[in-house]
N, C-alpha and C positions, 0 to 999 in steps of 0.2 A: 471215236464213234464212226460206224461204217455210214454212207449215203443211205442206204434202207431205212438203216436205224435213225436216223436223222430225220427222212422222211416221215417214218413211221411216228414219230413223235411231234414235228410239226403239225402233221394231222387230226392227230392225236389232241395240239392245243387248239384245231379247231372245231372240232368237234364240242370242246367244255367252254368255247367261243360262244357256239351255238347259244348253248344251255344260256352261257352267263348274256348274251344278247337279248334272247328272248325275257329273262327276268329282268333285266335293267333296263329296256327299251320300257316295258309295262310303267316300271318305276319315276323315269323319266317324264313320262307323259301324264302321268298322276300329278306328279309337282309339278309340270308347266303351264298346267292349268287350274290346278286345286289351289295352289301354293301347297298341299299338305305332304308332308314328310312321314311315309306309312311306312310304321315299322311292322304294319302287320303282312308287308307283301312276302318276308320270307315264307310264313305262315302259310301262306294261300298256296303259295310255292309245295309246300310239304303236304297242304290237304291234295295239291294234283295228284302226289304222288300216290297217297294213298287212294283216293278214287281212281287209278288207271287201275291201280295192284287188284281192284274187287271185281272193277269192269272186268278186265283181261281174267279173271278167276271163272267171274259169272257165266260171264259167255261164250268160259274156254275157247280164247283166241290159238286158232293152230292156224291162221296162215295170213299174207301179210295185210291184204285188206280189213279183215274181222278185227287185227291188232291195231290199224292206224285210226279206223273208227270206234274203238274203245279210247283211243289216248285223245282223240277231238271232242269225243262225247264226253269223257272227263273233263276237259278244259270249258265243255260248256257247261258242264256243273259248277266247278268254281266260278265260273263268271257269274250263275247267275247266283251262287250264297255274296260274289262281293256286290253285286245290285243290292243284296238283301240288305248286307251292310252298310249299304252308301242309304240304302231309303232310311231304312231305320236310325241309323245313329249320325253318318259324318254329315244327314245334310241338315241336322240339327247344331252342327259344330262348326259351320261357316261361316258362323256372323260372331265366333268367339276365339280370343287372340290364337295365333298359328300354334303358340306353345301349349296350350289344353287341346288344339285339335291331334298333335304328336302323343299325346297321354292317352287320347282315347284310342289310336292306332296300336300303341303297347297295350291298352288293358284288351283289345281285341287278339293279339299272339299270345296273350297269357290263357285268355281262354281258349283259344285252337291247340297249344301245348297241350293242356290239361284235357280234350276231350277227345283228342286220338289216342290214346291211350287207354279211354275208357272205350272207345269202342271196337278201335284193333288190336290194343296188347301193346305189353313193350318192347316185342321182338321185333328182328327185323323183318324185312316182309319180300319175298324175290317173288317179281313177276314172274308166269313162265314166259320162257323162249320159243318163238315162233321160229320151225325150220330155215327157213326161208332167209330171216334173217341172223342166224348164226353163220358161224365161223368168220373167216376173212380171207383176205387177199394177199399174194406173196408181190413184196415192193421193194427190189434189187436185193435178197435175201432176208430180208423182214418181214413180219407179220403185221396188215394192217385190218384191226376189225371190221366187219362189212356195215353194221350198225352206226358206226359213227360219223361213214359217208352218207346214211339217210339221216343220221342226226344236220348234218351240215347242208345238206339238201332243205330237212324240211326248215332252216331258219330260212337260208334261200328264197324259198317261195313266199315267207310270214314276210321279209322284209319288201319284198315286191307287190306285196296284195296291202302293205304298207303304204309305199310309197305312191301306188296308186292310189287308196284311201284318202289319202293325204294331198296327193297333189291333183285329183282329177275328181272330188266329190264337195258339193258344200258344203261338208259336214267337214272334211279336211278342211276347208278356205277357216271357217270358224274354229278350229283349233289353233290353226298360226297364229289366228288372227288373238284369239283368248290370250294362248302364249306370248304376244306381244303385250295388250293389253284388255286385262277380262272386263275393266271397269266402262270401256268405249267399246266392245262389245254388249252389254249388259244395255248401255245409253241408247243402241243402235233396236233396241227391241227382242233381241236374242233372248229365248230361255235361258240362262245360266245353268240352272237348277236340273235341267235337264240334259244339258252339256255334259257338267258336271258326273253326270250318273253315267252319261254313255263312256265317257272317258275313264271314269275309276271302273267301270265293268270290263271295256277294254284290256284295261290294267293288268286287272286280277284273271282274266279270260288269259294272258297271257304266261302269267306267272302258274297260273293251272298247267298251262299246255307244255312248258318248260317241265315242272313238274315229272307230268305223266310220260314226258319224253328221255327222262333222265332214270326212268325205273329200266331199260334197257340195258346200263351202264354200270347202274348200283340197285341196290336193294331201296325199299322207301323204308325212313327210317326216325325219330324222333329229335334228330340232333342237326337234320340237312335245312329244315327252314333256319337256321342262326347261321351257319355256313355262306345259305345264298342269301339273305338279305347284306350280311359282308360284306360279301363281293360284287354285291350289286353295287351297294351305295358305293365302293371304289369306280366302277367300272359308267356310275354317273358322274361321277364328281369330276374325274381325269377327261370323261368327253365331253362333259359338260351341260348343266342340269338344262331338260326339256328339249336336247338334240339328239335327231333320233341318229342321226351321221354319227356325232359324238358317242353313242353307244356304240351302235357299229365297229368302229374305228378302236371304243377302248375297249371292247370285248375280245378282239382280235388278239390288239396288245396283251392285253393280261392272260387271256387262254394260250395264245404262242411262249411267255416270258414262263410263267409258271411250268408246262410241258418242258420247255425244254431245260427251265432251272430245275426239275428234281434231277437230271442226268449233270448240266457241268455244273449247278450250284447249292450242290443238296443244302448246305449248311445254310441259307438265305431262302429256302423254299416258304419258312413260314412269316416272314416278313419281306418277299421281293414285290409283290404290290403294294404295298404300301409306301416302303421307299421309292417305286413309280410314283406311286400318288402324290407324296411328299415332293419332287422334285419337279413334279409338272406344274403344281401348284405353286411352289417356289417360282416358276419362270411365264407360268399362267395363269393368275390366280383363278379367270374362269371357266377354268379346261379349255379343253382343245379346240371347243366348237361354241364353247359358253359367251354369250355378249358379256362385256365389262358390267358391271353392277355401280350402278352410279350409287352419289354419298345422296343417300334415302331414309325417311324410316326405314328402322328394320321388323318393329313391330307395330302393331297396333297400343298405344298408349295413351287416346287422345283422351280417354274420361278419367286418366288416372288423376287423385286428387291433389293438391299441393301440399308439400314436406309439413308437417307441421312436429311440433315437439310433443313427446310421448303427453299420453292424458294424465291427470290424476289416476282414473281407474288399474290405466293399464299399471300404470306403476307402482300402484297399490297391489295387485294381481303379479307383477314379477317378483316384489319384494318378500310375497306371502309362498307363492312357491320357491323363493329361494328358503326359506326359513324352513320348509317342509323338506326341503333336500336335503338341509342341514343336522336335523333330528330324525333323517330316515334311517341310519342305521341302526339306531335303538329298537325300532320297529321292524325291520324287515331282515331276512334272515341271510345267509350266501349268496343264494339264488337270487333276491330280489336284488341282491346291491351288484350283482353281478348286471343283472337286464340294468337298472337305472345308469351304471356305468356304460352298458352298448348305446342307451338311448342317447345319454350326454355327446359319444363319438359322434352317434348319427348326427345329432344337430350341432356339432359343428360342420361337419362335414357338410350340412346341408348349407349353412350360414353362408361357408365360403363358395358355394354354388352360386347362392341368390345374388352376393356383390357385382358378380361379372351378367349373370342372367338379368338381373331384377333394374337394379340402377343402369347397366349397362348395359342393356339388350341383347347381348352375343350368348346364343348356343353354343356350349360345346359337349363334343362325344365323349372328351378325354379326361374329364376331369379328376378319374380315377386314376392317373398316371402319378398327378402331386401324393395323394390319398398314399399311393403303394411306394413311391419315392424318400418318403417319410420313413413310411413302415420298416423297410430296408435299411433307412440310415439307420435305424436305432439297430435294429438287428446285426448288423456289419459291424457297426462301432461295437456292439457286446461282444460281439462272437471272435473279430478278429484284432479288434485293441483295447478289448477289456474295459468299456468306457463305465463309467457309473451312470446309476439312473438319470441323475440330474445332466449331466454330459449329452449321455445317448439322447435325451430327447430335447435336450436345446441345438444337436444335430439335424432332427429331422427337419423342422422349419427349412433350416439353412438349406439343405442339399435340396428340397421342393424349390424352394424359391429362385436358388443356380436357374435350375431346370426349366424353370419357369420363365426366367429371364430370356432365356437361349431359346427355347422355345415359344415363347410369346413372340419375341421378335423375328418369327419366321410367321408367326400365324395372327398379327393384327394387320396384316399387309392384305389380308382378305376379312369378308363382314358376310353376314346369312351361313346358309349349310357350307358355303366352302370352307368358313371358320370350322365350323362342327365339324367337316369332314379331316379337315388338316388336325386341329387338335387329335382328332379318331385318331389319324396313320401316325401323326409321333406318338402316344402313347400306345400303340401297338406294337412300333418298334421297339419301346421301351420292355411290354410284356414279352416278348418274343428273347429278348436279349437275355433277361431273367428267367425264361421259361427254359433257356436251353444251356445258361453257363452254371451246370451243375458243381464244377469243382468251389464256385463264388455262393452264389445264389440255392446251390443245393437241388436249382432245377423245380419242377413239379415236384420234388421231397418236400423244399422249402426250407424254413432253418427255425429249427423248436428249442425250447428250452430257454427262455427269454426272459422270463421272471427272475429280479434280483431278490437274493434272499435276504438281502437287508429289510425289504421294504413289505410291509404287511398289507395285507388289502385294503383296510382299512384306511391307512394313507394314502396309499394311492385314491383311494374315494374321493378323499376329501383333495387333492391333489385335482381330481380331474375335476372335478364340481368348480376350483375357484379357475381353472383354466376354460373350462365352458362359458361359466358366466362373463370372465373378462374378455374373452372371445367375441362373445354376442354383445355384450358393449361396445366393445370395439365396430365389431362389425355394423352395428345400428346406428353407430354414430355418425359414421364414412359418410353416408350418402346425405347429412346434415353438413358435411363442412364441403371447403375449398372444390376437392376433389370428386367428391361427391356431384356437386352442381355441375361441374365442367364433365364429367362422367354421363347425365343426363341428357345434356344439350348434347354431343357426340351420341349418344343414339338417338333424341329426339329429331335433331337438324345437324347431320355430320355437314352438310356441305355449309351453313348457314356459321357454323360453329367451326371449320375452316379459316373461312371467310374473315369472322374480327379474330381471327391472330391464334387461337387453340389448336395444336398440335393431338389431330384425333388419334394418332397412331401412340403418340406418347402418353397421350393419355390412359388409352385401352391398354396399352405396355402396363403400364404402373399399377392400373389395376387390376391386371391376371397375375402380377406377381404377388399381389399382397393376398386374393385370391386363395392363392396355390400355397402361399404360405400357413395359411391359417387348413388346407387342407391338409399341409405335411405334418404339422401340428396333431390333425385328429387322426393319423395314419400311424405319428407317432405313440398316442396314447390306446391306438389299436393293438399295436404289436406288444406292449405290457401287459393290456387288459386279457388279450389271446396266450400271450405266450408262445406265438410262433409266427410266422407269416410266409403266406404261400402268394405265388402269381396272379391268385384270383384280388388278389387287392386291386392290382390294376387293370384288370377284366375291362370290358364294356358291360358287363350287368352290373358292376361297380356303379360305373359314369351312371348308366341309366335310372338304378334306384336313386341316386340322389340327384337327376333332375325331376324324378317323381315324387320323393319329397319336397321340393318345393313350389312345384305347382300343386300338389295336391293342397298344402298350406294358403300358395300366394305368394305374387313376386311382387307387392306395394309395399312392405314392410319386412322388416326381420323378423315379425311373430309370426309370417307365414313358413320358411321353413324350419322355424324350432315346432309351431304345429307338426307341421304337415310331416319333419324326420320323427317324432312321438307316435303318431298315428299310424304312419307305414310299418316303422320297425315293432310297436307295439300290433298292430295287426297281422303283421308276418309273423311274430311268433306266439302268437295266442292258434291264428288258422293250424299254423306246424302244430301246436299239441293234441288236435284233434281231428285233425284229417290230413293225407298224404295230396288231397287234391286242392294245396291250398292255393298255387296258379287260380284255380277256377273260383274260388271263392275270392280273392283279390282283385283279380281283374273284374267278376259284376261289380264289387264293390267301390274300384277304382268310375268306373261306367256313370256310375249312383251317382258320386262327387261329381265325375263331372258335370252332370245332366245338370243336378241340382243345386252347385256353387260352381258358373263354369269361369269364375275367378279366384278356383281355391275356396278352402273353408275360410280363411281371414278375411282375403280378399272380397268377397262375395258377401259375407255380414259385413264388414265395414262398409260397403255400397249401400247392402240395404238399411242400416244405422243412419248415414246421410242422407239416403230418401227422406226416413222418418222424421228427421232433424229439418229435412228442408219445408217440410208440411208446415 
């Protein structure tokens, strides 16, 4: 590669520095003072885009002034729809656990998906070009675009009008100071409440302005807010959440590593942040600029109630629907045993979520990794050693649980989002690896044909029914024994539980493997049930549906996500058979639940049951 070209493409990473700065600094500063983890900021991300794309249409920008106050007049339209958001919904979500305040952030991008599209189309969308700034510059034989020096220019300035913001106004002194601690701020007399708003407005004002700045480069488009929330939450995590240096610094990093990895490292283009991620983490658990995270709660759990052994009722109510799953195939035709077999996967799938979420407080992003790990073994064992049904899926466990092992013990060495964020990047690698070794994995084709012909549907029914049910006993039991209680005191008091002699790291070990196994389990009775499996097994919409199956349910019990996986997957596919806009009916729906059970549907009656009880 010639010096131009070199140049040319260092530039080139900073310029997508820019973008990715301006959307993670937003992100950043949301969680260092919300605590809340917004998955709706790619979203807001992708409405800039389309608000610059109408601006610059409306008022036919043709020169470069008209153009930079359409992209700032857009970014103040998003700022103020996320005011709209924070009045209305998150600042009713503050005083409930951090994990339903992330729910209502996702049912928030599910409706921003669903409504641009209703009201731009689902092509893509090209600003036009302003003269002025087309073309580029020639840089020792190289072409470098003239656009991407004003992209790098305007983060410039955002970070300097930053920095003053921050270090030279009281409204800065009160941001550090939240970011230290919001609770001795709040003692000190401070609004919160209204902190709170200017900073998620802040936020989203930025993630607009990223946006509307990025329609120069690309088209706006329906697929670029999932892209940038990605790489944002990479681009916090590596610099470390609530530092604004830290984004800075990892925006730089990953905009340079990327540019110049599609020229020497094509083949690591779609997993080389992540493996940043993974290794900064490995040597920092709290990024680069992140303070240590001392052994803390990690959630909020102070009302949950004490373990008690299942009721009569309930057991009467599991026994009665086991007996109705048992006699359903007499009654229900293909199709129904077909859906009651997906529901059964979902709730394990969710089961093995709640173990490490519920009992053990840890978030993670990855948990679709074990899910697709599984799915694979069986598939591999069919496809390349002929294995039998019974074989291939006493494989899947096994090869999740490896995985799990090797990978637990790189990601229990951190606790909060850095957990979530690390679980994310290994099982990204893992997607990435599958996504691209076509000759193994068959790539994006995936590998079909999976169904043994021995085996009738019908047994397999009955096959996955007694593997669900001893699953969810299983699983219900755990947090009743040994393991269980030493599991609780580790997120309830990790330092305290330190302290008389419990090995917190071993213990969270133990229990993301058992976890993960019971997820390679439902991954493998996926790839039966499917007859094929492709890379989206281990997606992030994977991870994500099944931690919204279990707070939609409730993390105080195991009936919250056998609820809560019934409810999602039976709602997703009831919306799919009668509207294509079923994002938007999901997500008010998702909205609903929370408002109105914001501990889950189980969660949230069992509370109010013990009120009544306690009368």
């Amino acid at each position: 590669m010639s010096l131009g070209l070199f140049l040319a493409q260092a530039l080139t990473g900073l310029a997508s520095a820019a973008t990715l700065f301006l959307v993670s600094v937003g992100l950043s500063l949301v969680f260092g003072i919300t605590r809340v983890v917004n998955f709706a900021h790619g979203a807001f991300f992708m409405v800039g885009a389309y608000v610059g794309y109408t601006l610059t249409n409306y008022f036919a920008a043709s020169d470069a002034l008209s153009y930079w106050l359409c992209v700032v007049a857009a970014a103040v339209i998003v700022g103020a729809i996320g005011m709209a958001v924070e009045l209305l919904l998150m600042r009713r979500m503050y005083k409930v656990p951090e994990l339903f305040q992330l729910l209502a952030t996702f049912a928030v991008s599910l409706l921003i998906d669903d409504i641009l599209p209703i009201i731009f189309g689902p092509e893509d969308l090209l600003a036009p070009r302003v003269r002025s700034l087309r073309g580029g510059i020639d840089l020792f034989g190289a072409r470098m675009p003239v656009y991407d020096l004003y992209m790098i220019a305007a983060a410039a300035i955002v970070l300097l009008l930053l920095y003053i913001a921050i270090t030279r106004t009281r409204w800065g002194v009160l941001i550090r100071a939240a970011t230290q601690d919001r609770d001795m701020v709040g003692a000190l007399g401070v609004n919160q409440a209204w902190l709170f708003t200017g900073v998620f407005t802040l936020g989203v004002f930025l993630a607009g302005l990223a946006g509307a700045l990025q329609l120069g480069r690309t088209s706006a488009n329906l697929g670029m807010g999932t892209s940038a929330i990605t790489e944002a939450f990479v681009v916090v995590v590596i610099g470390g959440m609530g530092s604004v240096t830290g984004a800075l610094v990892a925006a730089i990093l990953i905009g340079e590593l990327s540019a110049l990895g599609v020229a020497y490292f094509p083949q690591l283009n779609l997993v080389l942040m992540f493996l940043i991620m993974a290794a900064v983490l490995a040597v920092r658990p709290s990024g680069l600029f992140g303070k240590p995270e001392a052994l803390t709660r990690q959630h909020e759990f102070s009302d949950e109630p004490p373990l008690r052994a299942i009721s009569r009722p309930l057991a009467f109510a599991a026994i009665a629907l086991l007996a109705l799953l048992t006699i359903a195939p007499a009654v229900l035709g293909t199709y129904g045993l077909s859906v009651v077999v997906d529901v059964m996967i979902a709730i394990v799938f969710a089961g093995s979520l709640y173990l490490i979420l519920g009992p053990g407080g840890l978030v993670t992003f990855g948990h679709a990794c074990y899910f697709g790990v599984g799915a694979y073994a069986v598939a591999l064992g069919i496809r390349y050693a002929g294995l039998s049904f019974a074989s291939a899926l006493v494989l899947a466990p096994l090869a999740a649980s490896l995985f799990a092992l090797a990978f637990g013990w790189l990601s229990v060495r951190v606790s909060g989002v850095y957990f979530a964020m690390l679980t994310f990047a290994l099982a990204q690698i893992v997607w990435s690896v599958v996504f691209q070794w076509y000759d193994v994995t068959g790539g994006d084709n995936g590998l079909i044909g999976l169904w043994p012909t021995s085996l009738s549907p019908l047994v397999f029914y009955f096959v996955t029914l007694a593997l669900t049910a001893g699953s969810i006993a299983i699983l219900g039991w755990i947090p009743h024994s040994a393991l269980g209680y030493a599991l609780r005191v580790t997120r309830d008091s990790p330092a305290r539980a330190a302290a008389i002699g419990i090995d917190v790291r071993l213990v969270r070990l133990f229990a993301f493997v058992i976890a993960s196994l019971f997820a390679g389990l439902a991954g493998g009775l996926s790839a039966f049930a499917k007859g094929s499996v492709f890379p989206t097994a281990i997606s992030i919409g994977r991870s994500i549906d099944g931690l919204v199956m279990v707070l939609m349910g409730g993390v105080e019990s195991i009936a919250g996500p056998v609820v809560g996986a019934a409810m999602f997957y039976l709602m997703q596919t009831e919306i799919l058979r009668y509207t294509d806009r079923w994002r938007l009916v999901l997500g008010v729906l998702i909205i609903l639940i929370v408002l109105v059970f914001p501990k889950g549907v189980v969660g949230s009656i069992s509370q109010r049951l013990r009120g009544e009880e306690s009368r």
